[in-house]
MITOR-190705 format. One record per residue: chain; residue number from 1; residue in one letter; x, y, z of N, C-alpha, C in turn. Coordinates in steps of 0.001 Angstrom, whole numbers, plus 500000, padded with zeros to 6 digits. Example, Ala and Ser with C-alpha at 12.3 -4.5 7.8 and 13.67 -1.06 7.14 Angstrom:
% residues 2
  zavo  bamar  ketor     n_x     n_y     n_z    ca_x    ca_y    ca_z     c_x     c_y     c_z
     A      1      a  513190  494310  507800  512300  495500  507800  513200  496700  507800
     A      2      s  512850  497750  507080  513670  498940  507140  512900  500030  507870
END
This chain:
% residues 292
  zavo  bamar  ketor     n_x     n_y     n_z    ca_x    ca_y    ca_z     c_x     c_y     c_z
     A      1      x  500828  498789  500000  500000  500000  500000  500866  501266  500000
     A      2      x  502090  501401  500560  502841  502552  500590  503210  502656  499577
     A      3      x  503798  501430  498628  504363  502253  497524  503329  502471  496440
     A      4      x  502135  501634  496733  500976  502613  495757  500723  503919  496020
     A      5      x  501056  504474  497215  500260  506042  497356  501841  506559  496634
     A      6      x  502749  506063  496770  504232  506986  496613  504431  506901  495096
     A      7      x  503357  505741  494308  502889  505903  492957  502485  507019  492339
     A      8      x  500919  506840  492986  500003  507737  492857  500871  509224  492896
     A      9      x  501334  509545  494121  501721  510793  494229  502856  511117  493157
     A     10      x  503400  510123  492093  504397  510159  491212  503356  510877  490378
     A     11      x  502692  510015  490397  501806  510089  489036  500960  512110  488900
     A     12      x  500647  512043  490366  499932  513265  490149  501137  514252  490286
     A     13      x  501960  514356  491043  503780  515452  490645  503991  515439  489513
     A     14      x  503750  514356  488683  504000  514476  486826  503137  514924  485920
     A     15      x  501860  514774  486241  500864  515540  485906  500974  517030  486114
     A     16      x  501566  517492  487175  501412  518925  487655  502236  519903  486665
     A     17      x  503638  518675  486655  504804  519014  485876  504302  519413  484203
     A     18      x  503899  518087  484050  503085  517962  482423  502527  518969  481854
     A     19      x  501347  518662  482746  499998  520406  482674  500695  521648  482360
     A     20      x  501566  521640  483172  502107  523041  483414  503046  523426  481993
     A     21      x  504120  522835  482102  505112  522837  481338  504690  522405  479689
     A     22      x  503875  520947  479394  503880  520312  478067  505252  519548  478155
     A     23      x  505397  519377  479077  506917  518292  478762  507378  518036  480627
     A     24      x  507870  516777  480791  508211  516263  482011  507688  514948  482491
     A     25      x  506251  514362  482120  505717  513657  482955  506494  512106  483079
     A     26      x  507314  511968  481977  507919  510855  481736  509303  510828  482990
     A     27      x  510123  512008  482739  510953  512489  483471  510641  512695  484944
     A     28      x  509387  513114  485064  508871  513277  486729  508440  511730  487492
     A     29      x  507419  511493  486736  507167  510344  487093  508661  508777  487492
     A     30      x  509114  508732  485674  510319  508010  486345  511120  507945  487535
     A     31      x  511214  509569  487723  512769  509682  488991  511999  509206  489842
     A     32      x  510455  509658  490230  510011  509371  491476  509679  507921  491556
     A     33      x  509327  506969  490262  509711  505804  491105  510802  505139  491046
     A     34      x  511381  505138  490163  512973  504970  490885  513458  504779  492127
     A     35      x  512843  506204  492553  513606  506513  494053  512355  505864  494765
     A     36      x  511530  505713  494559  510743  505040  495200  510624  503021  495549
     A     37      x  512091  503008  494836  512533  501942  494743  512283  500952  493228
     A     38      x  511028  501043  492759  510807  500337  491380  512662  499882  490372
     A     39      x  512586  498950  489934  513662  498776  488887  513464  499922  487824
     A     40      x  514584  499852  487043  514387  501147  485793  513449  500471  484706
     A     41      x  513260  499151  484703  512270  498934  483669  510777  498778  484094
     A     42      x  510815  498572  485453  509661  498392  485867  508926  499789  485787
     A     43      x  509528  500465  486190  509064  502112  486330  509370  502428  484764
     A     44      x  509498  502457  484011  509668  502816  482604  508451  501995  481875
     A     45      x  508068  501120  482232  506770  500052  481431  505354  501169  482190
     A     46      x  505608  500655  483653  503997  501620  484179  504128  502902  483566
     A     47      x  505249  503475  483619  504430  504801  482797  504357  505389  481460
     A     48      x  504956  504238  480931  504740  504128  479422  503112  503535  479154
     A     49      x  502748  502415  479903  501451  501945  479492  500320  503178  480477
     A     50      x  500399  503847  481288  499834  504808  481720  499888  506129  480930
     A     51      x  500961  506273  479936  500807  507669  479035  500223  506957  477890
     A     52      x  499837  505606  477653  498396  505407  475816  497857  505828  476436
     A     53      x  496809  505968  477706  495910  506423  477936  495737  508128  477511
     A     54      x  496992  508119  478648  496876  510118  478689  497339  510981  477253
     A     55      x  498513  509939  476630  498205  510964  475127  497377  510764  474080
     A     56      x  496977  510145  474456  495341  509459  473412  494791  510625  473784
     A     57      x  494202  510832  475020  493320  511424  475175  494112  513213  474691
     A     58      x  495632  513452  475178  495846  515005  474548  495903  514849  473082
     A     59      x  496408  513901  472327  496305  513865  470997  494541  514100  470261
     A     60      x  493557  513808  470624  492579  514391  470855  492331  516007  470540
     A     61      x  492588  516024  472099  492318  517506  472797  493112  518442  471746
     A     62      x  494043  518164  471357  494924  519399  470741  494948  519039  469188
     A     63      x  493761  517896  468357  493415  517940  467182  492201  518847  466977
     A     64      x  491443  518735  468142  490335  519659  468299  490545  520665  468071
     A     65      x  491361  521602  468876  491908  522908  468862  492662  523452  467138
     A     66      x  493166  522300  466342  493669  522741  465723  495500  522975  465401
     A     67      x  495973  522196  466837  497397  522155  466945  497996  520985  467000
     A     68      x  497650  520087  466083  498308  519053  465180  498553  519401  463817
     A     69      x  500076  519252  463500  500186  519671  462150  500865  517671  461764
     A     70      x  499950  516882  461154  499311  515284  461228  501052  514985  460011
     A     71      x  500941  515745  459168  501968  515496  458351  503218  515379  459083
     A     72      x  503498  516237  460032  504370  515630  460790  504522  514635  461644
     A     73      x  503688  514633  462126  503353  513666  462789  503465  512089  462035
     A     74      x  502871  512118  460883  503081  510706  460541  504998  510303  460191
     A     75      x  505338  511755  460007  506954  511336  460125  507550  511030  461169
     A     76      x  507751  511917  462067  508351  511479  463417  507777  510458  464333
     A     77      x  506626  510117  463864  506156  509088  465224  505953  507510  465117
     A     78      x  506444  507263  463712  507197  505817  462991  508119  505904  463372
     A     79      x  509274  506547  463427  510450  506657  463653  510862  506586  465483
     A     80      x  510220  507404  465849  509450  507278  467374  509611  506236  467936
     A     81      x  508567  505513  467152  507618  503918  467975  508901  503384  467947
     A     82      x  509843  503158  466788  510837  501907  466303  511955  502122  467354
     A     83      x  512363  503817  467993  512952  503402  468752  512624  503615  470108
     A     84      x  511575  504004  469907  511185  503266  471442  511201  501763  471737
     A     85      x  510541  501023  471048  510603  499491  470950  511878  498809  470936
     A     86      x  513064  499778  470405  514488  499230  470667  514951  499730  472003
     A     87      x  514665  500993  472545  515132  500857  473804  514090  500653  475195
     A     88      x  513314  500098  474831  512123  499467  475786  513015  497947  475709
     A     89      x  513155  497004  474702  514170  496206  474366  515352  495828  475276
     A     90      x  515956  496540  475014  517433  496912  475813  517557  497258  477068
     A     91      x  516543  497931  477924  516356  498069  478869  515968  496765  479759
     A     92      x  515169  496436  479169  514619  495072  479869  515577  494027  479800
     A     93      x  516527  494049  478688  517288  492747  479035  518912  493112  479891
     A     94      x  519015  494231  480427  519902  494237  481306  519398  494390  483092
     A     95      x  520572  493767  483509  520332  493532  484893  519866  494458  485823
     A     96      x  518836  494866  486641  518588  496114  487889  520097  496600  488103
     A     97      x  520949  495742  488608  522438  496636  488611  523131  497656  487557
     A     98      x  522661  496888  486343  523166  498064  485043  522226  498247  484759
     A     99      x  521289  498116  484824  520309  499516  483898  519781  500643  484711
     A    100      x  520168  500488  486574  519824  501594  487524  520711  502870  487499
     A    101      x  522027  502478  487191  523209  503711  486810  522272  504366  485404
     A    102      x  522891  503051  484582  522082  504072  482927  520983  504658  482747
     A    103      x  519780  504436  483820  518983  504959  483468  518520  506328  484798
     A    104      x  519187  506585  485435  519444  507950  485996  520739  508351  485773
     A    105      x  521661  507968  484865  522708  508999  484110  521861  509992  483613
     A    106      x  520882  509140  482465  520277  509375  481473  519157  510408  482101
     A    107      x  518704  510487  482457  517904  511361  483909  518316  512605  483962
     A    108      x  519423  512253  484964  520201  513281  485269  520766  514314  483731
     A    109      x  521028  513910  483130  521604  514677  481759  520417  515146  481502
     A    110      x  519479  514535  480981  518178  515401  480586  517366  516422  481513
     A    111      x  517165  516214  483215  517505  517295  484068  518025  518367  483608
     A    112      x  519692  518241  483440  520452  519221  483350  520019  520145  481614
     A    113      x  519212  519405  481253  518932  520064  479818  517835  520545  479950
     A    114      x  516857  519740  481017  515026  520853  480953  515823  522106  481900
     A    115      x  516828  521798  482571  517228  523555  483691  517240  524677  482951
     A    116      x  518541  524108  481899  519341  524910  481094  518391  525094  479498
     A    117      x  517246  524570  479472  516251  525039  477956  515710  525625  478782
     A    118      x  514866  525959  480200  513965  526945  480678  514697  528204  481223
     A    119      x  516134  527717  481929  516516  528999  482287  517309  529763  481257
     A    120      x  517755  529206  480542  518526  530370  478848  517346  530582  477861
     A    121      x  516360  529960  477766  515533  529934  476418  515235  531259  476278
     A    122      x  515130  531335  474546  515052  532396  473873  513648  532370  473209
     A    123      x  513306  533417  472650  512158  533484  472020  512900  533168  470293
     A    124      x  511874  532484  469799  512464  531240  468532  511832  532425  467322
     A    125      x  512217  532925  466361  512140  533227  464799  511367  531984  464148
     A    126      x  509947  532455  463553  509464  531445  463021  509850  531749  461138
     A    127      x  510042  530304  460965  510648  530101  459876  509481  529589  458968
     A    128      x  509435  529547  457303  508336  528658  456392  508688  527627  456120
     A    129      x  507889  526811  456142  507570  525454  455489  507582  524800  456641
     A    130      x  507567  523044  456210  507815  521921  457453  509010  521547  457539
     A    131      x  509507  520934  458730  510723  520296  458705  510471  518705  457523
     A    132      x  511390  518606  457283  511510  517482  456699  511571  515929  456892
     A    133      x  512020  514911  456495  511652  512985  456629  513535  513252  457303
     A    134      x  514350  514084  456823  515477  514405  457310  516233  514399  458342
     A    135      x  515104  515505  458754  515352  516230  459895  514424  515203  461317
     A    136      x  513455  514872  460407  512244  514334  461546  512517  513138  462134
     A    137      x  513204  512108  461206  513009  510631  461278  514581  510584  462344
     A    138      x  515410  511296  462062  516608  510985  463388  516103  511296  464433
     A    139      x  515238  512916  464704  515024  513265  466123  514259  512019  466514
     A    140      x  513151  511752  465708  512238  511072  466514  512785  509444  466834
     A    141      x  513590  509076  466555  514012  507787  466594  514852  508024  468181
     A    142      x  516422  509058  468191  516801  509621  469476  515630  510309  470564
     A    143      x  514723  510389  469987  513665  510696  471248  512823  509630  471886
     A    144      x  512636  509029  470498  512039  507399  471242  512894  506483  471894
     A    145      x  514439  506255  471509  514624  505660  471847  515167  505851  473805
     A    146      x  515414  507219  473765  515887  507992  474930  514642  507573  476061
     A    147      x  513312  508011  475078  512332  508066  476608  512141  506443  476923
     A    148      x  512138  505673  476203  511959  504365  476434  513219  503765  477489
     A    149      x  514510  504331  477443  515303  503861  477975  515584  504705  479417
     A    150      x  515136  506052  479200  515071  506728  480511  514029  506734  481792
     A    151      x  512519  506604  480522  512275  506512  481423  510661  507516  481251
     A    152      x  511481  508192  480154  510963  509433  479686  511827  510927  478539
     A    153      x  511881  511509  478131  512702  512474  477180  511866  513072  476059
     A    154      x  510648  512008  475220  510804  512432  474692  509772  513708  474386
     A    155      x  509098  514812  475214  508988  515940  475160  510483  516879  475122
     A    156      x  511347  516586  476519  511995  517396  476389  512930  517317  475401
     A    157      x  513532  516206  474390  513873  515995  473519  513488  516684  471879
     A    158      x  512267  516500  472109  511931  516753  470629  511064  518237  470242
     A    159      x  509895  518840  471325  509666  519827  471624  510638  520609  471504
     A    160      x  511599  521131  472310  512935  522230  471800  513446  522335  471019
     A    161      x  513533  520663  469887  514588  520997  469001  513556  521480  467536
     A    162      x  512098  521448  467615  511332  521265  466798  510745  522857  466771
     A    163      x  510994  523733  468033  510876  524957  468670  512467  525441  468286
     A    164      x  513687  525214  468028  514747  526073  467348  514805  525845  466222
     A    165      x  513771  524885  465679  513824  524923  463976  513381  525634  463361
     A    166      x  511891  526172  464008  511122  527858  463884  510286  527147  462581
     A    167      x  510119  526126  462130  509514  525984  460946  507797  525596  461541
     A    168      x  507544  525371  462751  506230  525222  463043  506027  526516  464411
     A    169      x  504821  526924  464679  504182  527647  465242  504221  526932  467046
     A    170      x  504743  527723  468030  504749  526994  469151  503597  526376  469031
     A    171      x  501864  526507  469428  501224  525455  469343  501167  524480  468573
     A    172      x  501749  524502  467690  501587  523308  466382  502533  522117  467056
     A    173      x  503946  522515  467921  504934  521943  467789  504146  521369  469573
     A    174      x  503652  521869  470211  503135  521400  471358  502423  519903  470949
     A    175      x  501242  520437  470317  500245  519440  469972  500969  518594  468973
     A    176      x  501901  518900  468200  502238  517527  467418  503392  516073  467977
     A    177      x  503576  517113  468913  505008  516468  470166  503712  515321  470752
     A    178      x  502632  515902  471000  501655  515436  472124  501244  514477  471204
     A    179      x  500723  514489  470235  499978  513251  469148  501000  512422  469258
     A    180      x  502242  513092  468726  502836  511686  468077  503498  511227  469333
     A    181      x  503403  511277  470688  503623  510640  471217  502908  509348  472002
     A    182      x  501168  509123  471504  500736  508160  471633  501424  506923  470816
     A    183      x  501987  507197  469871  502808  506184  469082  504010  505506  470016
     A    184      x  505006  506666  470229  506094  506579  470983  505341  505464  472364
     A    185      x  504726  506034  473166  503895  505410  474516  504077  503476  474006
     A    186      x  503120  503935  473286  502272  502007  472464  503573  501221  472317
     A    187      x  504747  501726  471560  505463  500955  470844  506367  500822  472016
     A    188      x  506216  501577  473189  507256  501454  474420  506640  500333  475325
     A    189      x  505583  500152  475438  504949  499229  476220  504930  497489  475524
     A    190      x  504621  498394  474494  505005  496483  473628  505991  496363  473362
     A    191      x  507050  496946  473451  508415  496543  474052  508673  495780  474944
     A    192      x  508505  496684  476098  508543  496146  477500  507787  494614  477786
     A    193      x  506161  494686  477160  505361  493480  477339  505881  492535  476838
     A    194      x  506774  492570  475741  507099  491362  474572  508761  490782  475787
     A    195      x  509404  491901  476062  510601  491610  476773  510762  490803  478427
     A    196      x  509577  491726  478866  508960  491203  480074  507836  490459  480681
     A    197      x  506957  490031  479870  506053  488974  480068  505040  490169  480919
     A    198      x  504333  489425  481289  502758  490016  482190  503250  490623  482882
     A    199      x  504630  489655  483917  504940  490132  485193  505467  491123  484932
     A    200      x  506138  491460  484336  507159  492689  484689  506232  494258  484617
     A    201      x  504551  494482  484072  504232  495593  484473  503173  495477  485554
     A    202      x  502814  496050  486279  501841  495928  488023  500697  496775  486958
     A    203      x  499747  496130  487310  498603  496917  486616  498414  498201  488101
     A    204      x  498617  497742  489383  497866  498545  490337  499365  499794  490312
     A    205      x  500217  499592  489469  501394  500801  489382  500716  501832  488396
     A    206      x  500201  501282  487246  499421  502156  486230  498364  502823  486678
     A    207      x  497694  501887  487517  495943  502741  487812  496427  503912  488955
     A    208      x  497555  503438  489634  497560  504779  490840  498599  505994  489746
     A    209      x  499258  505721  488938  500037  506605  488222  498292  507313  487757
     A    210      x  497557  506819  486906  496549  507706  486363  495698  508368  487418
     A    211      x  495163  507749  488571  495013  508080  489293  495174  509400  490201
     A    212      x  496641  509542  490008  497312  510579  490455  497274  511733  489457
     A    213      x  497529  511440  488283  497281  512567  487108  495822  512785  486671
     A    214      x  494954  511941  487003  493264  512399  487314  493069  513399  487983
     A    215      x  494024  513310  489359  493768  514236  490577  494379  515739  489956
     A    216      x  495533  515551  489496  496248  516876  489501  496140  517503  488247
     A    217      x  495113  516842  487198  494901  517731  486010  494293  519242  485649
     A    218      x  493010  519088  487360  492533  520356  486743  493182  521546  487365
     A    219      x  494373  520965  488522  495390  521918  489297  495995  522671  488456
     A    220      x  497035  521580  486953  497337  521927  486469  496888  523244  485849
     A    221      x  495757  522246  485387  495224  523350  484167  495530  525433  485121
     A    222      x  495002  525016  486389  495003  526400  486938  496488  526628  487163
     A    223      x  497647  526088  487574  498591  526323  487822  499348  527247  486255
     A    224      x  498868  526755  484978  499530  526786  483943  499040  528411  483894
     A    225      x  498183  528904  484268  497416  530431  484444  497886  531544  485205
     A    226      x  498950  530962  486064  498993  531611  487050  500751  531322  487659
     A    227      x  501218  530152  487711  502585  529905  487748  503667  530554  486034
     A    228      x  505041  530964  486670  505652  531048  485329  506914  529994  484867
     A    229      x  506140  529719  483780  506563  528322  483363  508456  528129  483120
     A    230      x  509283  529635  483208  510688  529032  483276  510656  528899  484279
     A    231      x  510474  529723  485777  510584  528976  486945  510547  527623  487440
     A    232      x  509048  527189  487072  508798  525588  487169  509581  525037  486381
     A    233      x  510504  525162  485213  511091  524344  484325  512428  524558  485188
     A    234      x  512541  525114  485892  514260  525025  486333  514212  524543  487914
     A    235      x  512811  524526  488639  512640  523263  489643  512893  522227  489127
     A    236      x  512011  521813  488215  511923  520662  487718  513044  519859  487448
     A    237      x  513818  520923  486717  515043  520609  486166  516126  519749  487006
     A    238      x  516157  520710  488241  517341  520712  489316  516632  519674  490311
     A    239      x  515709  519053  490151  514820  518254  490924  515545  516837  490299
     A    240      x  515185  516765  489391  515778  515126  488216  517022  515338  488529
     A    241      x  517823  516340  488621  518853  516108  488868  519654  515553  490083
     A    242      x  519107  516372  490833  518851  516039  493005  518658  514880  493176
     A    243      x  517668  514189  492567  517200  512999  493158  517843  511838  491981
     A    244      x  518502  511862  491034  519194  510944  490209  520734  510610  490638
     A    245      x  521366  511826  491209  522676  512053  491532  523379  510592  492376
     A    246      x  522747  510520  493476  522954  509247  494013  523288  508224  493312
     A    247      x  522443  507830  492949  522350  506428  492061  523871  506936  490568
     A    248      x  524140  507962  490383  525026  508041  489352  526411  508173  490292
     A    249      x  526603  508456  491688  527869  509100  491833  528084  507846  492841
     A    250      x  527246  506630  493128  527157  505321  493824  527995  504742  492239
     A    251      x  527830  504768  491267  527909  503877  490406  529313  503938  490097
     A    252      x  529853  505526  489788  531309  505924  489526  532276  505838  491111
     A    253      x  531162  505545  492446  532139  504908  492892  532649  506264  493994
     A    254      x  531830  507109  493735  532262  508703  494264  531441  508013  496018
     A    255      x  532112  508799  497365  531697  508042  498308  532142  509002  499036
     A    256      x  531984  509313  501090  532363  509790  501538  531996  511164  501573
     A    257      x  533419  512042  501705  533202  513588  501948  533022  513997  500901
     A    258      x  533193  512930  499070  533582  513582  498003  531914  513902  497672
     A    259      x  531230  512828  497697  529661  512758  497519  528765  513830  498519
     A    260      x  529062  514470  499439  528937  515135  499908  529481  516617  499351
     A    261      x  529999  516772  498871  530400  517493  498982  529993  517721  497194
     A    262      x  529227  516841  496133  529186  516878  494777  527711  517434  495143
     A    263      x  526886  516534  496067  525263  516964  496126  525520  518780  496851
     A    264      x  526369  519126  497550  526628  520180  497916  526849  520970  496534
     A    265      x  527561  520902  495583  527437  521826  494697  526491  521819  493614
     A    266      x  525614  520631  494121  524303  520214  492774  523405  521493  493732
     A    267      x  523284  521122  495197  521897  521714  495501  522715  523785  495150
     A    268      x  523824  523775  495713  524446  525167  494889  523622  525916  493666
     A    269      x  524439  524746  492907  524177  525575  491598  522249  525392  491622
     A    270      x  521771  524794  491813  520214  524879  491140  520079  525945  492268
     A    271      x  520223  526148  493191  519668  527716  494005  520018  528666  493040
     A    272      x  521353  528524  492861  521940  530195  491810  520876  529717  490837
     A    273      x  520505  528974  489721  519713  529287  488735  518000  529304  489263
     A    274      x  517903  529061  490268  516681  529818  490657  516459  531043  490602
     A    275      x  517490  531774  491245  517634  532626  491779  517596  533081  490462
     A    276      x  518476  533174  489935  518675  533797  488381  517155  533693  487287
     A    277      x  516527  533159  487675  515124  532622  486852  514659  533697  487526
     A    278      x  514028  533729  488864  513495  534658  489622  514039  536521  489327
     A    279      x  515113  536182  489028  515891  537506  489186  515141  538091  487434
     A    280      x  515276  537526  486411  515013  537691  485086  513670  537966  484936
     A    281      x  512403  536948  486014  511145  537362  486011  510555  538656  486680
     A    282      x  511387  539083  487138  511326  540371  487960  511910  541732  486788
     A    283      x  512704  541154  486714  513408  542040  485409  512087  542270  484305
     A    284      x  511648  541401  483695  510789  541401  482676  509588  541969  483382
     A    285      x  508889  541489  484358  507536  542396  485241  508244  543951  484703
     A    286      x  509288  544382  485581  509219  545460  485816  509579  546022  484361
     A    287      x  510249  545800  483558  510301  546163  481974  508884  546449  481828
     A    288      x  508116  545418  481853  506328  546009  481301  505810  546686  481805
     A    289      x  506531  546686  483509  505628  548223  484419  506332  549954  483821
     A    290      x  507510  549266  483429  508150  550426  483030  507336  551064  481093
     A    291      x  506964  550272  480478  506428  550648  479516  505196  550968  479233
     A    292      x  504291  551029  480429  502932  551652  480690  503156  553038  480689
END
């Protein structure tokens, strides 16, 4: 029963993350069960078979609206599925001992990339036309295969790089990240199912993961109104990072005063880029109070 509520509460912290941001829940959810003890594949299957549900349903929501651009989508999210299904694959056939380092390295690095895309990001030059079978079919293959093996990535993966290409409209690139990742989800779970048999996913890990993102959707929705979204992206950030560190600086073997003294300059630096997020949102308020 404890580690269902420490599910659940994964599930609805990733939701909050999700809602808010459009990118994280894979990344939120993973670290927290991880650390919540789950293996890296076990926690990589529940919330892979817990996001068909939830991007079914945003792939939906954001065709409605109008922010699926489908042509892309049918490029990147073949490419997607195939490597998700290779590193859903690969994951499962290495041991809890090696795939717990690799898959909060992998964490941790992408952490350090949602900090550093929310706290530097720029406003993007929109460019004409679509990206291309080129451009589309590598990202989406390194994005599938990343979130399948992390855990989660591929928002923060493919969203930014699809947002410095300037060739689609931020909502377009939201909602088409969001469609084509019901593909990515499916082809990660029948990975996992084909690699791991019945046992290896807990159905009662999935229902409290949705469960939890049932609860915290319509928070979101208000949080996304009212919170500012680089702030939350550079918690978030320095959060995957905080809570992955262990398990990476156990693995290289780092121990003692040295490990102490590494989480000492992790929790460091994510204060300074708080601080610096905070410092920039204040800057910009007062720029607009100043131009009234």
């Amino acid at each position: 029963m404890r580690t269902l509520i420490l599910v659940a509460i994964a599930g609805f912290a990733a939701q909050l993350v999700d809602g808010s941001l459009g990118m994280g829940y894979g990344l939120t959810s993973s670290t927290l069960l991880i650390f919540a003890g789950l293996s890296p594949a076990m926690a990589s299957a529940s919330v892979h078979l817990a996001e068909v549900g939830t991007t079914a349903l945003s792939g939906i929501a954001h065709h409605q609206f109008g922010n699926v651009d489908w042509h892309v989508v049918r490029r990147i999210a073949v490419p997607g599925g195939i490597g998700a299904f290779l590193g859903a694959t690969l994951l499962s056939s290495l041991s809890t001992e090696a795939a717990r380092p690799l898959a909060s390295g992998l964490l941790f690095v992408l952490g350090i990339y949602v900090l550093l895309r929310f706290l530097l990001g720029k406003a993007r030059v929109q460019r004409h036309g679509r990206p291309g079978a080129r451009f589309l079919v590598p990202l989406g293959m390194l994005g599938g295969f990343i979130d399948a093996t992390g855990g989660g990535g591929w928002g923060p993966v493919t969203t930014p790089t699809l947002l410095a290409d300037g060739r689609l409209a931020p909502n377009r690139v939201i909602g088409t990240v969001g469609a084509s990742e019901f593909v990515v989800a499916l082809s990660a779970s029948a990975g996992f199912f084909t690699s791991l048999g019945g046992e290896g996913v807990k159905i009662e890990f999935v229902s409290a993961l949705l469960a939890g993102g049932l609860v915290a959707a319509p928070i979101a929705a208000y949080l996304v109104r009212h919170l500012n979204a680089r702030l939350l992206g550079v918690v978030v950030g320095g959060f995957i990072c905080f809570t992955n560190a262990r398990v990476v600086m156990s693995a290289a073997g780092v121990t003692g005063e040295a490990f102490f003294a590494a989480y000492a300059v992790i929790v460091t630096v994510w204060g300074c880029a708080i601080t610096y997020a905070l410092l920039g949102i204040f800057r910009e308020k007062s720029g607009r109070t100043g131009d009234r």
